[in-house]
Steps between C-alpha positions, in 0.01 A plus 500: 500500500514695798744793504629437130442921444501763746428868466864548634627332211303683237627842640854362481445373157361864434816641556646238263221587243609898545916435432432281141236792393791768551763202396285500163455849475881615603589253215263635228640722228193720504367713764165460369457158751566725771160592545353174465822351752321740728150394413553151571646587837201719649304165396673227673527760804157560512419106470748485809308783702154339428610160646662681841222695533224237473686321755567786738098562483407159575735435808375853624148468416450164635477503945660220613250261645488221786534164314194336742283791383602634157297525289456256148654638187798730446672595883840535636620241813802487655635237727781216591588280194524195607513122259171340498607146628747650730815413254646750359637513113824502416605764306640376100860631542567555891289206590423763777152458699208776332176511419504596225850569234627595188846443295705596229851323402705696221785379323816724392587428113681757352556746741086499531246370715268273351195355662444114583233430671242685717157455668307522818323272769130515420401295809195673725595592838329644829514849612392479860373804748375454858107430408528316202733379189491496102660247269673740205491369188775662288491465189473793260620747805732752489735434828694793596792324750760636715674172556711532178866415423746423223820283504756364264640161492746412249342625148150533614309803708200375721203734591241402759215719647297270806257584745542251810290368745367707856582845302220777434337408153266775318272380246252756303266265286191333435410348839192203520363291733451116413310280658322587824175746483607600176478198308267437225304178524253311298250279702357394163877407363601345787219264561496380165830399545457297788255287370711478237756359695271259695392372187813402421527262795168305468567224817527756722194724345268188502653460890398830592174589316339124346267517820243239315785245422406517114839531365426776359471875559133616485362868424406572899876343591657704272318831657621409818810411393501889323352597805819366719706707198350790571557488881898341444552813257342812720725351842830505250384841435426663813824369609712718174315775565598456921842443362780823487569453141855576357605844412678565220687800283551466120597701232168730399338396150456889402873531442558742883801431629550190725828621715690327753735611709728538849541826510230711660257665275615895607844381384318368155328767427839742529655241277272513240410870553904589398474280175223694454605864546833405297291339223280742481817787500645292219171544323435869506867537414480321204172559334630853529826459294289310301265801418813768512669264232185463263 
């Protein structure tokens, strides 16, 4: 599902991960798990780092490119997000119009808030620029949203991120081309297929190729008949191959980072160039303890 884990999350949940390793520790009667409190902070720091950093590369590394003209394989578009049938969603909680959304509804028992239910659209939508548009598929991205709120209503807290129609979408992923010049055909395939489907209505093949009136289709009937195939097959062709063909970003299958976002990519890259510095701070600060300690 789209959106179910962010980076964002994981350095929050680092945080978490840092306060119940010193919880444990402060609570030990030894000092001896000191060392090994601070060992298994420079680790989950350093997991932290590597994640910001591999995204701050990739956003930085990778030009932005013209949607009409980028190239196929991994690029990074930006453009107008707009629904692909014109209709909006509507978002789970807010029932507000997006293009994309995702919820969370806690419930307060005991003085604690306790999740209920969560999740994300996983519909595709359009980014559009001036020369050309892609449809985003978005599952398995990581959506980094600026359209976020919380509320509470009675005993439960709602959280919504969205990203709505006509704003600036940024998508760095693995961009293809279907359809048009870049489709793969089979002559050989397709033909065979035809005929299989004439076969299937024998009236109207004896109508069209039983020039002798036998009843029957003979060897030469059935060559022209392949013949006519052949020819029906190579015009359906030519006329893909004339055709646009449908652009379209997915997550990449060699595990880079599919990221979607409205905020501008010099404003991502800060973002995840300060987790980065602080994670990395974190790091050096505790495998050093660590060492002092031992």
């Amino acid at each position: 599902m789209a959106g179910s884990f962010h980076l964002r999350k994981l350095n929050w949940l680092t945080g978490g991960l840092h306060a119940l390793i010193l919880s444990g520790a402060a609570q030990a009667e030894s000092t001896a798990v000191w060392p090994f409190a601070m060992g298994a902070m420079s680790i989950v720091s350093f997991a932290a780092w590597i994640g910001n950093y591999r995204r701050l590369r990739h956003i930085a590394d990778t030009p932005l490119s013209n949607i009409a003209t980028a190239a196929q394989g991994y690029v990074e578009i930006a453009g107008a997000a707009e629904a692909p049938a014109g209709e909006p969603l509507r978002s789970k909680v807010s029932l507000t119009p997006c293009v994309w959304y995702e919820y969370t509804i806690c419930e307060k028992k005991n003085d604690d808030w306790v999740v209920q239910d969560s999740g994300a659209s996983d519909d595709p939508f359009i980014i559009r620029s001036a020369d050309a548009y892609c449809v985003i598929d978005p599952e398995g991205a990581e959506i980094v949203c600026s359209h976020e709120r919380t509320w509470t209503e009675g005993s439960h807290r709602y959280t919504e991120s969205l990203l709505v129609p006509r704003e600036k979408v940024y998508a760095l992923g693995n961009f293809a081309t279907v359809g048009g010049s870049n489709s793969q055909l089979d002559l050989t395939a397709d033909v065979s297929t035809l005929l299989s489907e004439w076969k299937k209505d024998q009236p109207a093949l004896l109508k069209r190729f039983d020039l002798d009136a036998s009843g029957s289709i003979d060897l030469k009937e059935w060559e022209l008949a392949r013949r006519q195939a052949v020819r029906e097959v190579e015009a359906r062709h030519r006329e893909v191959l004339s055709s646009a063909g449908t652009n379209i970003m997915r997550a990449p299958t060699d595990g880079r980072p599919f990221l979607l976002s409205n905020v501008l990519p010099a404003a991502l890259r800060l973002r995840f160039l300060r987790w980065a510095w602080a994670h990395a701070v974190t790091f050096v600060a505790a495998a050093g303890l660590c060492m002092v300690l031992l």
